[in-house]
C-alpha positions in Angstrom: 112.7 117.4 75.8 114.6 115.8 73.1 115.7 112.8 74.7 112.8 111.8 76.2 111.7 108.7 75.3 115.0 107.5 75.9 115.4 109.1 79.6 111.6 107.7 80.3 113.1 103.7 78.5 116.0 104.0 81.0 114.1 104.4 83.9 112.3 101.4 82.7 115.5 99.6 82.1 117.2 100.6 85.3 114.2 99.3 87.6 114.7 95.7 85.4 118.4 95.7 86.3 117.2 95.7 90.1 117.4 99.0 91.3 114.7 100.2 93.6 112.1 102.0 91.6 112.9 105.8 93.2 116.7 105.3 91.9 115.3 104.0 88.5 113.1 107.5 88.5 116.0 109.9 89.7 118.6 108.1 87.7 117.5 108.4 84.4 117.2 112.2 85.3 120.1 112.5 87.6 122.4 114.1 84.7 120.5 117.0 83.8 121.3 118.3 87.4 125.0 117.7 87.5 124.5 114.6 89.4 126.3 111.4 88.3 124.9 107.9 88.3 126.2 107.1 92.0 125.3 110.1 93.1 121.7 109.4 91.8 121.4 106.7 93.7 122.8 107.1 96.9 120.0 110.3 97.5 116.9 108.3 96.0 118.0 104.7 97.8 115.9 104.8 100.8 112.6 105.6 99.0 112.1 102.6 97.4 109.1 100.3 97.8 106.9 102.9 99.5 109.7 104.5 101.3 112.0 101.9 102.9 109.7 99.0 101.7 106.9 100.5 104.1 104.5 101.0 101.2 103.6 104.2 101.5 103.9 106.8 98.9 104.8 105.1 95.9 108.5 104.9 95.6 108.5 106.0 91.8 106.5 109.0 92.7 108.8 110.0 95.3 111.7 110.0 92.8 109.4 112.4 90.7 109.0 114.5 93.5 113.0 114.4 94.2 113.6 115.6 90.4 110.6 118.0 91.1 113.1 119.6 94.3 116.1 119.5 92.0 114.2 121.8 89.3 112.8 124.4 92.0 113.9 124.1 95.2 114.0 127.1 98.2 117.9 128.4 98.8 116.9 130.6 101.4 114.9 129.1 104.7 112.4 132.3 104.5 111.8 131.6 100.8 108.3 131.0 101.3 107.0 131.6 97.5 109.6 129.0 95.9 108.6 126.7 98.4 105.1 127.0 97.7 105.8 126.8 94.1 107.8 123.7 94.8 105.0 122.3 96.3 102.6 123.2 93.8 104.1 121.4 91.4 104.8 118.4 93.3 100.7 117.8 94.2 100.2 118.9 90.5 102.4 116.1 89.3 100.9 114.1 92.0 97.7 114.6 91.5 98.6 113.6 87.3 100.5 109.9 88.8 96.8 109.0 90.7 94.6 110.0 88.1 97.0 107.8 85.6 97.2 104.9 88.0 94.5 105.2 90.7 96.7 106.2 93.7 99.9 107.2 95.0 100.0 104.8 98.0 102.5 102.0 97.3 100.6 98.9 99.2 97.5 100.3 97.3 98.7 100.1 93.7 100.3 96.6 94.5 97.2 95.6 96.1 97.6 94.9 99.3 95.8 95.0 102.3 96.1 97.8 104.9 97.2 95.5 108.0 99.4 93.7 105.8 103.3 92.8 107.4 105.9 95.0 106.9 109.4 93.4 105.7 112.4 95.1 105.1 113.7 92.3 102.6 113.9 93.5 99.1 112.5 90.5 96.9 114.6 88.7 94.0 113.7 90.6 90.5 112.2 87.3 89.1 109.9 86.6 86.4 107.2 86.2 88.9 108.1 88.9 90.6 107.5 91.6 87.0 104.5 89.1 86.3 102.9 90.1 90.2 103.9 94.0 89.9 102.9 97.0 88.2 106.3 98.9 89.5 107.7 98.9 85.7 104.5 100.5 84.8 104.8 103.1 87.7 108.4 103.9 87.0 107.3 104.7 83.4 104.4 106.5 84.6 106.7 108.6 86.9 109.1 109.3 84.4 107.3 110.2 81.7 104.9 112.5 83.8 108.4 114.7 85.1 109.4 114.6 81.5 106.1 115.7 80.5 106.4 118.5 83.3 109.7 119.5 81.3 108.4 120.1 78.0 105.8 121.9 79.6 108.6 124.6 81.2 111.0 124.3 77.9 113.6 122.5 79.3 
């Protein structure tokens, strides 16, 4: 992929101009699948912060796995070997985001405790905020393992 450092830098970017870190992922993407920059964000807005700021899978990782469903996705309900393929790839790429960063469990890479609260209030982007989170670093991950995943098929 020729433009890849730049794609994986405007993930980056995008998550530091205070979009959620699944639009940040899918965004820098979005283009090479016909999709504009709205367009981008409207489908990957809800996965944010662990899915709807429930901290579960990692929001960055679940716009990997969105790009992963625009690159090989089933057309056909009874399409059973592209959806396994599609699936494949998704707990291969997955599997590469925990090895890289120790899970893929939102509250788990942000540290915090199981029974912790619940809030659906997205927090100012502050300075203390990037000093207390690793999402940067997990947007960067996520991007540069899809990108990674694209050199591998020649795109």
């Amino acid at each position: 992929m020729k433009d890849k450092e730049e794609r994986i830098a405007r993930a980056v970017a995008y998550f530091k101009e205070g979009y959620n870190c699944s639009q940040s992922v899918v965004a820098a993407f979005a283009d090479l699948y016909g999709f504009t920059h709205e367009q981008a964000l409207h489908i990957s807005a809800s996965f944010g912060g662990g899915i709807g700021r429930m901290r579960l899978t990692c929001g960055a990782a679940c716009g990997m796995f969105q790009l992963v469903g625009l690159e090989v996705a089933a057309m056909e309900g009874k399409d059973r070997e592209t959806k396994s393929r599609n699936y494949a790839i998704v707990q291969e790429l997955a599997a590469r985001f925990k090895a890289e960063n120790g899970s893929i469990t939102c509250g788990e890479l942000l540290g915090l405790k199981r029974d912790a609260p619940v809030s659906n209030q997205a927090e100012a982007r502050t300075a203390a905020y990037y000093a207390k989170r690793p999402c940067p670093k997990m947007v960067e991950s996520a991007a540069r393992i899809f990108a990674d995943y694209l050199d591998s098929i020649g795109r």
